[in-house]
N, C-alpha and C positions, 0 to 999 in steps of 0.2 A: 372545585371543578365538577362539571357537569356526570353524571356516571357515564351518560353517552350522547351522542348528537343524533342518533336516528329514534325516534320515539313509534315511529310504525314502519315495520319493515316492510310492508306493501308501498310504501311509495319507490323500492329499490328493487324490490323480488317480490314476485306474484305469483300465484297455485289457480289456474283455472279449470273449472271441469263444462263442459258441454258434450251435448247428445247430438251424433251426427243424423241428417236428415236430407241426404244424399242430392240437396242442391248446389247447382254449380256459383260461384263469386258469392260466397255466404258469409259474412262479415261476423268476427266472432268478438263481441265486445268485452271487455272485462270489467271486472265488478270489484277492483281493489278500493279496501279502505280509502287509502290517500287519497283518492281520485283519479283522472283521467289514467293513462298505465299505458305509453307504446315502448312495446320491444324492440330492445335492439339484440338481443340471445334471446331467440326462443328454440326449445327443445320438447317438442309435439309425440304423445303415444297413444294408440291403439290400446285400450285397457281391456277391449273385450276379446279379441283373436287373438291365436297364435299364427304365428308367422307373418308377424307384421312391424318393421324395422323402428326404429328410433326417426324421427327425422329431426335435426338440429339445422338450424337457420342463425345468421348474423345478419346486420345491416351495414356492416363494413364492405361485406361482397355483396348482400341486396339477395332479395328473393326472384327468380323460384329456386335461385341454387341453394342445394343440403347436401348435405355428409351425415353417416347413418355410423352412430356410439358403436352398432352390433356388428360393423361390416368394416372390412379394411379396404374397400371402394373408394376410389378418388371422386372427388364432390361431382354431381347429378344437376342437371337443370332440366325441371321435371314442371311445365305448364300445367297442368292437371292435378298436382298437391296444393302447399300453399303457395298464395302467389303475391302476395302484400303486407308489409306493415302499415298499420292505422293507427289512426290518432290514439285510440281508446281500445287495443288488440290487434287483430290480423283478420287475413282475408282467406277462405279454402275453398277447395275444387271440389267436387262429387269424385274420390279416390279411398278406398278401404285404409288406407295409411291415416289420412286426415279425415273425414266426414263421411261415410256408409252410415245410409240408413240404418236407425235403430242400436248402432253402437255409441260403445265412452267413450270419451277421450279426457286427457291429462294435457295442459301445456303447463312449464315450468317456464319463467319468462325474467329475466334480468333486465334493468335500466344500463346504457354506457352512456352516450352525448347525444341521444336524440336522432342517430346515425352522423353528427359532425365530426370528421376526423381531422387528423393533425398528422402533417408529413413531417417526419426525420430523418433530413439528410445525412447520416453519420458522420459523412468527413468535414460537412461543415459545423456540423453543432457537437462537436465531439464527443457524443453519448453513444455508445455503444461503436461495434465494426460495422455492419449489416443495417442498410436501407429500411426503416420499418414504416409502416401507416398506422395508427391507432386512434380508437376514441377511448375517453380514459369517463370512468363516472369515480374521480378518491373521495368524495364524500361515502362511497358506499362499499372501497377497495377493489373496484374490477376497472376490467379493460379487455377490449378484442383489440387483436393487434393482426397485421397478416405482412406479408413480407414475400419475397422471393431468394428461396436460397440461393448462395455462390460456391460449395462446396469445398469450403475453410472454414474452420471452427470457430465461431466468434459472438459477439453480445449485439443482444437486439433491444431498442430502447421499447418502456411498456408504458411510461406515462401515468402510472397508478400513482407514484408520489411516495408509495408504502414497500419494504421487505413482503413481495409475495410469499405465501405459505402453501398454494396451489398454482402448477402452470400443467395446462394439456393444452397439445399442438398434435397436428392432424398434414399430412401433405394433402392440400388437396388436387392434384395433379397427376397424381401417378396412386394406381390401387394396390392392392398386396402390401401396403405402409399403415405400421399399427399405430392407435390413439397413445402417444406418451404421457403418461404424467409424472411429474416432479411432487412429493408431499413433503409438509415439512417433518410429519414424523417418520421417513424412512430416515435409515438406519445410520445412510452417509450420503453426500454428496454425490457419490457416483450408483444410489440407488432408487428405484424407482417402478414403475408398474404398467399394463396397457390396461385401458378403461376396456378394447374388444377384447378381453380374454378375459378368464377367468383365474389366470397365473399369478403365480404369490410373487412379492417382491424379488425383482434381480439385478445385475447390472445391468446398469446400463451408459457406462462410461465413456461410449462413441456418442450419447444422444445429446445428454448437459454436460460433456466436457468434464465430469465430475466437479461443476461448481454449482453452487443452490446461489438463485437468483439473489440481487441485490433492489435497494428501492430505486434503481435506478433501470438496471439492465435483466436480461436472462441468457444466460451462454448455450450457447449448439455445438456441437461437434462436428465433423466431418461423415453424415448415417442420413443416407437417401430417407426416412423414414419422418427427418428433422430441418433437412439441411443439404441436399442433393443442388446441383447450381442446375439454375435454369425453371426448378419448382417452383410451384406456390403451396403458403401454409398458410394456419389460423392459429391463432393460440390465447386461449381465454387464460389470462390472469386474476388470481383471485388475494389480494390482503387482509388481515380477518382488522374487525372493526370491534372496538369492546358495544357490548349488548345488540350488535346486528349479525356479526359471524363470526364463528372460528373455526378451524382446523386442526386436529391433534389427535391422540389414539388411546386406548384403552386396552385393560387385560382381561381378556376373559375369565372366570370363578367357575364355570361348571354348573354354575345351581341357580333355582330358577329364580332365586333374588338375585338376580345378575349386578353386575355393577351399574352403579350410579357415573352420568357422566356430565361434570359441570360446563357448561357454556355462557352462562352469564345472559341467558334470555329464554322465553319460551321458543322452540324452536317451531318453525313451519316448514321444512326440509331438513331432510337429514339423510346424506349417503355415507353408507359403511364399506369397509371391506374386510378379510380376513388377509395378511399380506406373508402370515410366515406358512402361509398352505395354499394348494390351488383349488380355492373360493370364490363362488360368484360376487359381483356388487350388486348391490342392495340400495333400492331408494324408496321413502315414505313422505307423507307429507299431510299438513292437517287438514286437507279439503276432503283428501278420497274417505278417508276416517277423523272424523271429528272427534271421536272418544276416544281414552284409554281402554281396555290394550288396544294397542293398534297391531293387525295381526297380518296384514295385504302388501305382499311389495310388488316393484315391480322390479327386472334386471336390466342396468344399463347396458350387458354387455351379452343379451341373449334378446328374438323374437318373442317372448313368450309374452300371453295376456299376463294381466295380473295374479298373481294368487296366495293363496295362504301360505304365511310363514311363519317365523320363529315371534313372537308376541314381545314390542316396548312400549314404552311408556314417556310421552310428550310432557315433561312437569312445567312449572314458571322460570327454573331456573336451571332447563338442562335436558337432559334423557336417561331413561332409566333401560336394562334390558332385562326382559321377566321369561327368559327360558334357558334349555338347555344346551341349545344347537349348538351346531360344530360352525355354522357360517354365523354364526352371530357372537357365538359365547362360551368357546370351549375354553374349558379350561387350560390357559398358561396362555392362549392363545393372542397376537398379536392382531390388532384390526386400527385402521386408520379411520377419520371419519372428516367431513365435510357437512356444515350447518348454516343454516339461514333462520334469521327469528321470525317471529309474526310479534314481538312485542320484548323490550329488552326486561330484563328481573325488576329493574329499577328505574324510572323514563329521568329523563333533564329536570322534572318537575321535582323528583322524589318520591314518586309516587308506584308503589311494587304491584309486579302484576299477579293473576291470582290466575293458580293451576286447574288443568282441565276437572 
């Protein structure tokens, strides 16, 4: 058997950088390996300012509506950010968020179905309690799904085909409701974390029922934040793929050969967290820094520009972390992590890739 089915992870997940230049319907095309690359997750930042939000987009709700990683906001329809997906990237406004003159930006950008979704009626097709819509991409383990809760605990179909190991859901209907996610390295079933904080793992037994998703469904609980009747959610599912993603956690050592952490690809994304302390998240990728160390994050769960932090290391088969921090690598310390390849250790051919 093949070591893996995705031999370039740019035809599933893309890293794009462009300079805003403060025109308005400015088409921003992308430049993945694979070819052509329209989003259906894209998640848009401001690398140069502080105080300037996340913006996250689907194609299952359609742009210009976004919900903002840093902000417990119910979703925004904001004509003046972005306002399109396109065949080959997206479309953006003259707005400090997406495109001001003179500044970076970062889009992080996922494949689902092209925006084609798929209804499930629960009671007729007996998959899960709870009415979902999704488009599913299982060649690559994702899925957007959105839903309207009914304020009874119950499973919502995800169409990924796989045991997710990442689910975050968002109400986007009511604000003051935080980003939940489900990992698969928290602790139990009834544990888990909000992407808008910076808070260490806790219960969270009202949100997943205390069950961890199956390849079929993901359960809610009776928590306005998941599951309120009458709202709407999103919730991006993630199954890790051998040599395109995984998901799992590591222990901090204290010392600046920090540990080594195997993924089975080189990776081109990578978010950490620190989960047994209150840590911020942490995201890099190989476009902003091409080289080892790589030293620039940015925070999913704060405005800030980018900036210098604790220093890792991108190898052929994993990531490595080269300091002392308390948010990256204290010692005994626990941290979850989230990966996407730009190339697996090993492709379908046989053929191994070669470190930065």
């Amino acid at each position: 058997m093949a070591y893996t089915t995705i031999d370039d992870g740019s035809a599933h997940f893309h890293t794009q950088l462009y300079s805003g230049d403060g025109n308005t319907n400015r088409d921003i095309t992308n430049d993945a390996n694979a070819g052509d690359f329209r989003p259906d997750f894209l998640w848009l930042k401001n690398r140069t300012d502080n105080s300037t939000q996340h913006m996250l987009f689907n194609s299952n709700v359609g742009m210009p509506n976004h919900l903002n990683s840093d902000l417990l906001d119910a979703e925004q329809t904001a004509t003046n950010k972005a306002t399109a997906f396109n065949a080959d990237g997206f479309r953006v406004q003259d707005h400090s968020q997406v495109n001001a003159s003179g500044k970076n930006y970062v889009a992080w950008q996922w494949k689902a179905n092209g925006g084609t979704t798929t209804t499930n009626d629960a009671s007729a097709t007996s998959v899960g309690t709870i009415d979902s819509v999704y488009q599913a991409n299982t060649t690559a383990g994702f899925s957007i799904v959105t839903y309207t809760g009914t304020g009874s605990a119950g499973t919502i179909a995800h169409g990924v085909g796989a045991t997710p190991h990442w689910v975050l859901v968002k109400n986007r209907s009511s604000g003051s409701t935080q980003w939940y996610n489900q990992h698969i390295s928290n602790s139990s079933a009834s544990k888990g974390q909000t992407l808008s904080t910076n808070g260490a793992e806790q219960t969270l037994s009202a949100v997943f029922n205390d069950t961890r998703a199956s390849s079929t469904v993901f359960s809610v609980g009776n928590n306005n934040s998941i599951n309120d009747s009458g709202d709407n959610y999103v919730a991006y599912i993630f199954a890790p793929i051998k040599g395109y993603s995984k998901f799992g956690s590591y222990i901090g050592n204290g010392n600046a050969d920090g540990p080594f952490v195997y993924t089975g690809f080189k990776p081109a994304f990578v978010i950490y967290k620190r989960i047994d302390s209150n840590k911020d998240w942490h995201q890099y990728d190989n476009k902003r820094e091409p080289n080892n160390e790589m030293s620039t994050t940015i925070y999913p769960n704060r405005n800030y520009a980018e900036g210098a932090s604790d220093a890792l290391d991108f190898l052929s088969n994993g990531f490595k972390q080269r300091n002392t921090g308390a948010e990256a690598n204290a010692s005994g310390g626990t941290f979850i992590y989230i990966a996407f390849a730009e190339h697996p250790f090993v492709s379908s051919k046989g053929v191994p890739v070669t470190a930065k």
